[in-house]
N, C-alpha and C positions, 0 to 999 in steps of 0.2 A: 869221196864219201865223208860224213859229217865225222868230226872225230864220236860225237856222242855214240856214233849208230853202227861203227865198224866192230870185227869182233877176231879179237884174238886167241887162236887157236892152245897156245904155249901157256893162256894165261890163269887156266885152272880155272879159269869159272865158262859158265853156261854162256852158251850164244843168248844176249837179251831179246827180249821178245818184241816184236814190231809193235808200233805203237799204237795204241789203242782208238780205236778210229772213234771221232768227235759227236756226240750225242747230234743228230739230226733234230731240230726246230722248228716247228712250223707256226709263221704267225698269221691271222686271218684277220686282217682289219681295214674296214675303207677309209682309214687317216692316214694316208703317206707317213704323216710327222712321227705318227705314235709307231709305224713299220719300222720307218729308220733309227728312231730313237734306241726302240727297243732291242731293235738284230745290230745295231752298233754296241751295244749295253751286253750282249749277250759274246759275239764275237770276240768281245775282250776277253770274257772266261772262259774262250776254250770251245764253243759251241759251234756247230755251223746252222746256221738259217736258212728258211725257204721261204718266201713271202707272198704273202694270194691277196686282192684288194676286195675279194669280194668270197660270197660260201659257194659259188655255182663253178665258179672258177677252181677252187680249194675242193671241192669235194672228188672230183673224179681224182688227181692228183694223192690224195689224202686214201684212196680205199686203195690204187692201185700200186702207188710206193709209199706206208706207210713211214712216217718218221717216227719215231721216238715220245712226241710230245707234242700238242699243239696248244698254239692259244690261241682262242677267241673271242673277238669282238661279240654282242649278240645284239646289239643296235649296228647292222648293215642292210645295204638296198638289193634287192632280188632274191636271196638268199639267206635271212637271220643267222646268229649264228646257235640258238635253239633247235631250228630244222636242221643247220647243217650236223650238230652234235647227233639229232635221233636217225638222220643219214647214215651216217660214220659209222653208229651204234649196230645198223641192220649188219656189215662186214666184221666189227673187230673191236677191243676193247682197250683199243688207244685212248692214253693218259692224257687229260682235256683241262685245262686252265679257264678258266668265263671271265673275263672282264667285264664289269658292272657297273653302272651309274648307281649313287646309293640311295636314288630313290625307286629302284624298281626290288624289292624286299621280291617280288613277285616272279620276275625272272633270275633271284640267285636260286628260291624254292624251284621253278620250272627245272632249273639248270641241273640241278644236283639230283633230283627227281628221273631226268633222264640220261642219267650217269657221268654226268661232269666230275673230275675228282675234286677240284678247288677252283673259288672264285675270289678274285679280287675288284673292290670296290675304284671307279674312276673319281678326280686322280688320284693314280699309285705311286707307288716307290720302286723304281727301278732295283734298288735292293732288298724288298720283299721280295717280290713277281721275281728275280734269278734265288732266292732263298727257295720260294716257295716248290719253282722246279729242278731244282737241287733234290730237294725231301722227295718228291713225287719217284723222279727216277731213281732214288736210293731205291725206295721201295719197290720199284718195279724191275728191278735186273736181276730176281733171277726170271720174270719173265719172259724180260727180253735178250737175257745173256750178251748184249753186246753182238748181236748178230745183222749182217747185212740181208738187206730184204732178199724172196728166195734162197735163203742159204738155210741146211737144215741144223733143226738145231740139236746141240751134244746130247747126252744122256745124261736127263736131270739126278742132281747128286743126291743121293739118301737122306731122307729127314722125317724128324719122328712128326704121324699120323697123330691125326686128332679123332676120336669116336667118342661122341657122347647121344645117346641114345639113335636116333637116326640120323644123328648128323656123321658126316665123315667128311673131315678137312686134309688135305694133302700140301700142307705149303710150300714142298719143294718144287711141285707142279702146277699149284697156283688152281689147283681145283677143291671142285666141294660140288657134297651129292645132299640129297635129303630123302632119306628112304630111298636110295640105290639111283635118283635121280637127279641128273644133273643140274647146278643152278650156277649161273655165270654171274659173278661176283666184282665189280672195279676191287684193284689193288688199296684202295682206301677202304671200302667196305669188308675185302678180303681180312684187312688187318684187326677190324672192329672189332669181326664178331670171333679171328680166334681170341683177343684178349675175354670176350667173354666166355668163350665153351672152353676156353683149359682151366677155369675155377669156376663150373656149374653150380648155384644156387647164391654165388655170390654176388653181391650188387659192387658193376662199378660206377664212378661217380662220371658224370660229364668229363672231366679235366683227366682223369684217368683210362679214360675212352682217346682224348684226343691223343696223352701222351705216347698211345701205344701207336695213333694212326699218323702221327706228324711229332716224331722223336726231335726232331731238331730244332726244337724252339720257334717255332713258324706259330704264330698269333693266327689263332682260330676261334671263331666265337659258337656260343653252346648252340644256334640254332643249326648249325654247319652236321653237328654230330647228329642230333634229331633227325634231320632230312635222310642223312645216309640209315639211320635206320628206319626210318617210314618205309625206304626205299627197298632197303633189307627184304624187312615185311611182305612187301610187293610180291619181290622177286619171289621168297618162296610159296607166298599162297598161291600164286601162278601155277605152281608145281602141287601143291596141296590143302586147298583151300582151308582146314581148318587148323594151318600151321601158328603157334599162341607161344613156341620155346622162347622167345626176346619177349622177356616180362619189364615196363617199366613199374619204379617205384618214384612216384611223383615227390620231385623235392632231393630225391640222391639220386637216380640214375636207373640202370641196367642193369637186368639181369639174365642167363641162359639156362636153361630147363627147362630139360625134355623126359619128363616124370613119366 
């Protein structure tokens, strides 16, 4: 046994705890180059990968053992990877990376419109794109608690409830209702709109929107924040059609009020 991993009975402290099993990766892209590069890039920091060359291939895979995080291509053949995102989306609200050419302005809007959390423009920086999925999964574990697929999960810890007029947010469950009904939220939009509803009537600004959705210094630009609340919007007139509490103030930002 590894000296690191054995555990001394005599020695007054706690048996240590088995190690943390490696955030799962899924990358979805028909460039071999850009596969290996990047799950070589990744495997260094600790991650394990899983690699699909195409969305038809990746998709059954993806609903049936999710991983952790995926990213994808959305220029591939049979499959885009915009369809395979609103695929995915019909099952579960796995955490989605978009890789973009920066001339389609038109598929980063599609993408984040159907619930991508971030997209990166091609070529990237192998140390944004591991930055960027650093911040993502921060954000996302108490969702996912570090849990292996089918395994149930603990009992989520106490944490103080958001109610501002019919909204009610529960972050330690990662839920939110609007008038007692439910509306499923990505962990980026999740985080949006509590920075707005815990200071009702106050405007925040673009930059203060992002700080709260991407804390870790990850370069996001203002049309990123917009889209997640267009999308906001969506979700809950879906659920209420004359839903108006995300007030923009054109020129500073956001506000929540539910008068």
């Amino acid at each position: 046994m590894p000296s690191g991993t054995a555990h001394h009975p005599n020695s007054g402290e706690d048996a240590p705890h088995e190690p943390a099993r490696a955030w799962q990766i899924a990358l979805v892209d028909d460039d071999r180059n850009i596969l290996t590069t990047v799950s070589i890039a990744l495997k260094s920091e600790g991650f394990a990968t899983r690699l699909y060359s195409d969305g038809e291939t990746a998709l059954k895979a993806l609903i049936e053992n999710p991983p952790d995080l995926a990213v994808f291509d959305i220029k591939m053949p049979k499959m885009d990877g915009l369809e395979l995102l609103a695929r995915v989306r019909e099952h579960s609200a796995l955490p989605v990376i978009f890789l973009t050419s920066k001339d389609d302005e038109s598929d980063e809007e599609m993408g984040l419109e159907l619930g991508a959390d971030d997209y990166i423009a091609k070529p990237f920086s192998l140390r944004l794109l591991i930055a960027r999925i650093r911040a993502i999964l921060r954000r996302a574990e108490p969702v996912h608690e570090g849990r292996n697929p089918g395994e149930e999960p603990p009992a989520p810890p106490t944490g103080p409830m958001i109610r501002q007029g019919r909204l009610f947010m529960d972050p330690a469950r990662h839920t939110v209702t609007w008038d007692g009904r439910a509306v499923s939220l990505t962990v980026t939009e999740f985080l949006i709109l509590e920075a707005l509803a815990i200071r009702p009537g106050v405007i925040k600004s673009r930059n203060q929107l992002m700080d709260a959705a991407y804390p870790d210094d990850v370069f996001v630009d203002d049309r990123t924040v917009d889209s997640h609340i267009k999308r906001m919007r969506r979700k809950f007139r879906a659920v209420d059609p004359g839903f108006a509490a995300i007030d923009t103030l054109y020129g500073a930002g956001y506000s929540f009020n539910d008068a």
